[in-house]
Every structure is written in structure tokens, then in C-alpha cells.
SEDOVO-210382 format. One line per 2 residues: number of its first residue (from 0); their letters; for each residue x, y, z of C-alpha. Coordinates in nm, 2 decimals, padded with zeros to 4 digits. Layout:
<volos>
NUM	a	X/Y/Z | ... .
</volos>
This chain:
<volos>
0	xx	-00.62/02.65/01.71 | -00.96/02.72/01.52 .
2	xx	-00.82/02.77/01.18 | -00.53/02.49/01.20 .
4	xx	-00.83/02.26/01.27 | -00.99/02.40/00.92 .
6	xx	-00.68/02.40/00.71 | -00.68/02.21/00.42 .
8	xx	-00.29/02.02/00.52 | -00.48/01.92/00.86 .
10	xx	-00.82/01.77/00.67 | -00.57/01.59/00.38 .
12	xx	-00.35/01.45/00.69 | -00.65/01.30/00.87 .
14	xx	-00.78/01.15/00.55 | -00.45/00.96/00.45 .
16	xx	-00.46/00.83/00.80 | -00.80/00.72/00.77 .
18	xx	-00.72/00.53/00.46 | -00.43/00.41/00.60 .
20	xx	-00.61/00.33/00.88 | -00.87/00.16/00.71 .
22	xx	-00.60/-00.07/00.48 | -00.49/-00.18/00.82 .
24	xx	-00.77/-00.31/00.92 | -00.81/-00.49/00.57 .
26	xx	-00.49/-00.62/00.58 | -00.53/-00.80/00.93 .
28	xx	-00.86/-00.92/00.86 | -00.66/-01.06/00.49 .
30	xx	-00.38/-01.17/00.68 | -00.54/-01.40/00.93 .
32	xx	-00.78/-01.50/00.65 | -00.48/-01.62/00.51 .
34	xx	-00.31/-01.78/00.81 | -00.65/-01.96/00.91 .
36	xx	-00.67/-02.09/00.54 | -00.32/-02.25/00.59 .
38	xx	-00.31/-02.40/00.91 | -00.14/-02.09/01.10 .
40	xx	00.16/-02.06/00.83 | 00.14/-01.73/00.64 .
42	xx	00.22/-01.81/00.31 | 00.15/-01.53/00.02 .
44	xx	-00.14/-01.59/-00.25 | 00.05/-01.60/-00.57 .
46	xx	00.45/-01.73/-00.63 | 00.57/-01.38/-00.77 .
48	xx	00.61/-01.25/-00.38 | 00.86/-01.55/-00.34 .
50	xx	01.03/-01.42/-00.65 | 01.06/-01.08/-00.57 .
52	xx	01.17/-01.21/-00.21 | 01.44/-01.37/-00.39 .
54	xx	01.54/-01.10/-00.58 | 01.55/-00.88/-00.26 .
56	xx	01.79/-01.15/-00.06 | 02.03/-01.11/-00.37 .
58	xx	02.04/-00.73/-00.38 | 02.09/-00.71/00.01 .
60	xx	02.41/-00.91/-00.11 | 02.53/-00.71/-00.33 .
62	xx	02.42/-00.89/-00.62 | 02.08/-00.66/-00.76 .
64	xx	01.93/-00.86/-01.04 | 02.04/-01.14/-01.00 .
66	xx	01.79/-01.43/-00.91 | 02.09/-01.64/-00.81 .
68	xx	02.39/-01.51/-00.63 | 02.68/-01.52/-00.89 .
70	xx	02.52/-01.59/-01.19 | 02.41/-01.35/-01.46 .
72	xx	02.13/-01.08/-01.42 | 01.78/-01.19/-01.51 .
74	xx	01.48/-01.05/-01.61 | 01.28/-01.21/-01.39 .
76	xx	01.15/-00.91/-01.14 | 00.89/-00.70/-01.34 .
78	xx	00.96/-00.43/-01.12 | 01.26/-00.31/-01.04 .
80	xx	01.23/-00.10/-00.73 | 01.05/-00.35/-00.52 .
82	xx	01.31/-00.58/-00.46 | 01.49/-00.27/-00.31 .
84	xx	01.25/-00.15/-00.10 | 01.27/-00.52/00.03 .
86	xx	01.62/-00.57/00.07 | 01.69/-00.33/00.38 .
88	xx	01.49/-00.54/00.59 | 01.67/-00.88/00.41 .
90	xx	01.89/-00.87/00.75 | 01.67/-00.79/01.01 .
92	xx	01.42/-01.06/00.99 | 01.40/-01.45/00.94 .
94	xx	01.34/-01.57/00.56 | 00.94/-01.60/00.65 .
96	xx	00.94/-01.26/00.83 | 00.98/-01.10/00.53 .
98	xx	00.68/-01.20/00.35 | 00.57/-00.98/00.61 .
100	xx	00.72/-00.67/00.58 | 00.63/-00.74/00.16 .
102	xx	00.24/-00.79/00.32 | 00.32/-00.42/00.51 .
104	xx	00.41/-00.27/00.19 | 00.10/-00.40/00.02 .
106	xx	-00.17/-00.25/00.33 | 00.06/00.09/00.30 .
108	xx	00.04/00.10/-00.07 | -00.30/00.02/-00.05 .
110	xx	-00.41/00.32/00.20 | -00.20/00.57/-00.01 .
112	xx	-00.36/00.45/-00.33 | -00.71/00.45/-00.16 .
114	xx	-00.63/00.83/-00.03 | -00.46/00.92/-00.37 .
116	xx	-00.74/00.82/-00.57 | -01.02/00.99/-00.32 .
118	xx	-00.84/01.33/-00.37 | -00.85/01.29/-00.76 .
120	xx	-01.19/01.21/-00.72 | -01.27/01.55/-00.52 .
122	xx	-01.06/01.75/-00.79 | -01.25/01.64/-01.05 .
124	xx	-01.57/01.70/-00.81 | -01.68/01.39/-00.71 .
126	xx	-01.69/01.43/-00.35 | -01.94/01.14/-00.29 .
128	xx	-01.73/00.88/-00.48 | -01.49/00.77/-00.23 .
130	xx	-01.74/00.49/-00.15 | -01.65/00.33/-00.45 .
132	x	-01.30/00.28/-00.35 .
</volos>
């Protein structure tokens, strides 16, 4: 049990959860920030979550790319494999409860790119830096 508790997949696991972890806690403190700034409604910062919500209600239809259902493709998502990693989740929730599940990605992606970017940081040996995260 010693030297599972020293092996280097054990230390990388508990880092990503700290980091994941820690973009939790970010993301509530953000997220009720947000709520208290708008009298209990969660609404997203910016109109491009709307847009990709959109875009994610259209694929879960069967129509990917399309900001209208029936119409022609747009160009309008900058990213193409967000809507998609939206639209399983188009069915099980209300319209609003999805602007959570797009705040959920945000706090995971967050915490991976938090943990991602400490292990660079010790590869190119920087072990201290992670504070600047």
C-alpha cells in the first residue's frame, strides 16, 4: 500500500481532483455571483452560450448546423464540437437547465486546463508555478 501511495498515476490522480475540485468551488462561488447579480435567474455573461444552446437544440433534432431547424447550415457556431457535447443533455433538461450543464462543462474544462497546464509547468521544471494558475 506504501508504494501505490508514492506512484506517480496516484499523485497525477489526486492533483486533477484537486483542480477539479478547486474549479468547483470557483464555479459556485461564479455561479451564485451570477444568480445574485440577476435577481435569482441564472442567465450566462455573454449571448454566444445562447447561440451554441441553439445550435445544440438543432443537432439533438437531427439537424447539426443548423441555427434554425429546416433551413440551411450556418456558420454561426465557432466551434463545432460544443454544440455536441450539448445536445445529449437537449432532452433531459428544461431549456434554462441547460445553460447549466454548458456552466458544468466550463468548471470541468477549467479544472482539466488548470491541472493540464500545472503538469506542463513541472515538465519544463517549474514546480513552484502552479500558483500562477
Amino acid at each position: 500500500m506504501k508504494a501505490l501511495a508514492k506512484s506517480p498515476f496516484v499523485t497525477c490522480t489526486l492533483q486533477a481532483v484537486g483542480y477539479l475540485a478547486l474549479a468547483l468551488a470557483l464555479g459556485l462561488w461564479a455561479a451564485n455571483l451570477a444568480r445574485s447579480n440577476t435577481q435569482g435567474e441564472f442567465t450566462p455573461p455573454l449571448d454566444d452560450t445562447y447561440i451554441y444552446l441553439q445550435y445544440a437544440r438543432s443537432a439533438s433534432q437531427g439537424a447539426p448546423l443548423e441555427y434554425q431547424i429546416g433551413e440551411s447550415p450556418t456558420r454561426g457556431a465557432t466551434s463545432l464540437l460544443y454544440p455536441f457535447l450539448l445536445a445529449p443533455f437537449v432532452p433531459l433538461t428544461s431549456p434554462n437547465g441547460l445553460v447549466w450543464v454548458a456552466w458544468a462543462y466550463g468548471v470541468l474544462f477549467l479544472g482539466l486546463l488548470a491541472w493540464l497546464t500545472h503538469r506542463f509547468a513541472v515538465s519544463l521544471d517549474l514546480p513552484g508555478w502552479p500558483l500562477g494558475l
